[in-house]
C-alpha positions in Angstrom: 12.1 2.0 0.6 12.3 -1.6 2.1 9.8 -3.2 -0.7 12.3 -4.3 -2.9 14.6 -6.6 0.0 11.4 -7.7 1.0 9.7 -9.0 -1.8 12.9 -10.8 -2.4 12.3 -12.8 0.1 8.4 -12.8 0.7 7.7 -13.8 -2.7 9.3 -17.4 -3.2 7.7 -18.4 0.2 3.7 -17.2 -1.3 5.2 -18.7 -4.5 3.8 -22.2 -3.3 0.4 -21.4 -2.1 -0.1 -19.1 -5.2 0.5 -21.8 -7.4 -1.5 -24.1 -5.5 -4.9 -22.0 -5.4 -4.4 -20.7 -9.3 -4.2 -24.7 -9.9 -7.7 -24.9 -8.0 -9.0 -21.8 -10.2 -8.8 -19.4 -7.6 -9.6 -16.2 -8.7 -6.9 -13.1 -8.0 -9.2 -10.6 -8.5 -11.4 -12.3 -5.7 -8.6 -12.8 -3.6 -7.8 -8.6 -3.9 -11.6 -7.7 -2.9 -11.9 -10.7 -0.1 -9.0 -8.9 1.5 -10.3 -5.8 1.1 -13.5 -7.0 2.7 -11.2 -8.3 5.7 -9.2 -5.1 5.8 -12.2 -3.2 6.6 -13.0 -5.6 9.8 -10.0 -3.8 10.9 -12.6 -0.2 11.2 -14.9 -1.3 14.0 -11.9 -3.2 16.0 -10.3 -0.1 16.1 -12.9 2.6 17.0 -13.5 -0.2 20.0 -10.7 -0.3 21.3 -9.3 -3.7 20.1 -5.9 -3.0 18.8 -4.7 -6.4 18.6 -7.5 -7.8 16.8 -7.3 -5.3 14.6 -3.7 -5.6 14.4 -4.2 -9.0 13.4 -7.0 -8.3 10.5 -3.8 -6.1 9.3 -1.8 -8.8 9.4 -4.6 -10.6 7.4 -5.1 -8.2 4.7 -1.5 -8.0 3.8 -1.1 -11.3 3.7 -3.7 -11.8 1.2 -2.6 -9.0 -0.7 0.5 -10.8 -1.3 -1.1 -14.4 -2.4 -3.3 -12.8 -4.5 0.3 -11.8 -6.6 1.7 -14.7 -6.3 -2.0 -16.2 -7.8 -1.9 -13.5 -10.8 1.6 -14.8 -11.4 0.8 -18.7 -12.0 -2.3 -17.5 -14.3 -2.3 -14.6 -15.8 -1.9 -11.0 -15.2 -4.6 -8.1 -16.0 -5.0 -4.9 -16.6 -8.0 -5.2 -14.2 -6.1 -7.0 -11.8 -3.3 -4.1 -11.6 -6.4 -1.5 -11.0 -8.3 -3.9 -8.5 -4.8 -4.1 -6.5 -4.0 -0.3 -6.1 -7.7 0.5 -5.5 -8.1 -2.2 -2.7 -4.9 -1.3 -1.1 -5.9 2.8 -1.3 -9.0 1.8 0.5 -7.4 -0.1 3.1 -5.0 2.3 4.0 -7.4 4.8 4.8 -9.1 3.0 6.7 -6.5 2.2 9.3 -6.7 5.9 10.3 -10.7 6.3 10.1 -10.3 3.5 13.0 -8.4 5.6 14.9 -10.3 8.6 14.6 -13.2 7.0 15.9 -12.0 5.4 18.6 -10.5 8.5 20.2 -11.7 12.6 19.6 -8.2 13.2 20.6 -6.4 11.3 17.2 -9.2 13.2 14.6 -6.7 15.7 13.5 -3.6 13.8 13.1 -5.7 10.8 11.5 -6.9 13.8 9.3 -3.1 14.8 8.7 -1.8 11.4 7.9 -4.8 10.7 5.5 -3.8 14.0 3.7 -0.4 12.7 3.5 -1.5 9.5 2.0 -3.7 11.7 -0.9 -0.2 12.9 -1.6 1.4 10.1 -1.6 -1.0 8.0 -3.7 -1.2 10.7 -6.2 2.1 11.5 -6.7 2.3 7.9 -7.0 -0.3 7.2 -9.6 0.8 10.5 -11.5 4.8 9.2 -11.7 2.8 6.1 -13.5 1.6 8.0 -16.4 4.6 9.9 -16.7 6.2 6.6 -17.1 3.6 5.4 -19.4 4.1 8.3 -21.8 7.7 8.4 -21.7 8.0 4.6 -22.3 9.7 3.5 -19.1 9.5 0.1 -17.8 9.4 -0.9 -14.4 12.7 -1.7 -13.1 11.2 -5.4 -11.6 12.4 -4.9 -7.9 9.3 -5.3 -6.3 8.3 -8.2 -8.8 6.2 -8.6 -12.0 4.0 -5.5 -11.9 0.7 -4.1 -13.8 2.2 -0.7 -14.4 5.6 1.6 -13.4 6.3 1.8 -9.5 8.5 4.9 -8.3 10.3 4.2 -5.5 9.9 6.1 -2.4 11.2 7.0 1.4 7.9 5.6 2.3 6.2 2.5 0.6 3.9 0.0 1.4 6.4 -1.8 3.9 6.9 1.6 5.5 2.9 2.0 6.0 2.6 -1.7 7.9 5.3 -1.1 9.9 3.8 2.0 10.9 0.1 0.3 11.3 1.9 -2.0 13.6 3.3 0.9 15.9 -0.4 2.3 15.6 -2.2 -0.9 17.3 1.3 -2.0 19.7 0.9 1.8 21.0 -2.2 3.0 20.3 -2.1 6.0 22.7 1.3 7.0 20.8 -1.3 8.0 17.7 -0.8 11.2 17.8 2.8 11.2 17.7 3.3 8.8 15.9 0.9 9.7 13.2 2.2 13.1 13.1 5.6 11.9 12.5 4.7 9.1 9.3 2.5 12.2 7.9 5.7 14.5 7.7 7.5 11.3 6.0 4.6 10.7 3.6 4.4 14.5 3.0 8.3 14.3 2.3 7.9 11.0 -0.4 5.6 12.9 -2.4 8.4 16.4 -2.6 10.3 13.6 -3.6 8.3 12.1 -6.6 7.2 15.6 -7.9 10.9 17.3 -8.4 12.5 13.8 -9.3 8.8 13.7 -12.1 9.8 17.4 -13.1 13.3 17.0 -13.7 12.7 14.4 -15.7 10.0 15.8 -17.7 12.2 19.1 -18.5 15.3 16.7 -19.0 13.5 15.1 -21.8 11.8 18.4 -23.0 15.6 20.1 -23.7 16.2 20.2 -27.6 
């Protein structure tokens, strides 16, 4: 939901350093997996008990995530670059909850529940993408240059941080906490399905 006011304003401060390492041959795709490779750190911090070194491999990963944009921008974007993103980012996102799961019996099942949300999420995500590509529609540009159509949605990647941050700030909120961003995530995905169907049977009518 908050994606697009933020990239406005994230992006021409990466702008810079993006240009700067594409100039040096820095590789986006590299960029994507290093901080994937970092993001993952964020497993064992977490089933240890060290929410705010985790918190700050988060911080880490997302911030990588975004130079490696700003990088594909001052070369040139891919196809492969677009996949590598969405994988990467998938992967990171479930591990934040793995971490939790480990580090306390007590979060499994709502680290279980919010993971299921994300499945929902991420698919009805992905599928609204094909839709798009069938029907022809372009993506609208307000969360930058993109590899491929991005639906907005109650909750987005913004949405998920934010809530990461809550996670590792209150860490024996999980539960709660967890319960409550599954029943958004659940809620974004409703969302994407009727708004996907009603389009498709708009377009079907003679």
């Amino acid at each position: 939901m908050f994606d697009p006011a933020l990239r406005r304003r994230i992006n021409p401060l990466l702008a810079p350093l993006g240009r700067g390492l594409a100039e040096r041959g820095v590789s986006a795709n590299y960029l994507t997996v290093g901080g994937l490779a970092i993001g993952l750190l964020a497993v064992p911090l977490l089933a240890n008990g060290q929410y705010a070194a985790a918190l700050v491999i988060i911080a880490l990963n997302r911030l990588i995530d975004g130079v490696d944009g700003a990088v594909a921008r001052h070369r040139r974007a891919t196809a492969l670059g677009g996949y590598l993103d969405i994988v990467c980012d998938m992967a990171f996102y479930a591990a934040v909850p793995l971490g939790f799961a480990l580090a306390d019996p007590r979060n499994a099942l709502w680290a279980g529940l919010l993971l299921a949300s994300f499945m929902c999420t991420s698919s009805s995500f992905l599928g609204r993408a094909i839709v798009a590509a069938q029907r022809g529609e372009s993506d609208d540009g307000a969360r930058g240059a993109k590899s491929f159509f991005h639906s907005a949605g109650l909750i987005e990647g913004s949405e998920t941080i934010a809530a990461f941050i809550l996670f590792c700030l209150w860490p024996d909120a999980f539960p709660w906490l967890a319960g409550i961003f599954a029943l958004l995530c659940f809620w974004t995905a409703a969302a994407r399905v009727i708004e996907t169907a009603y389009l498709c049977k708009k377009s079907e009518k003679p």
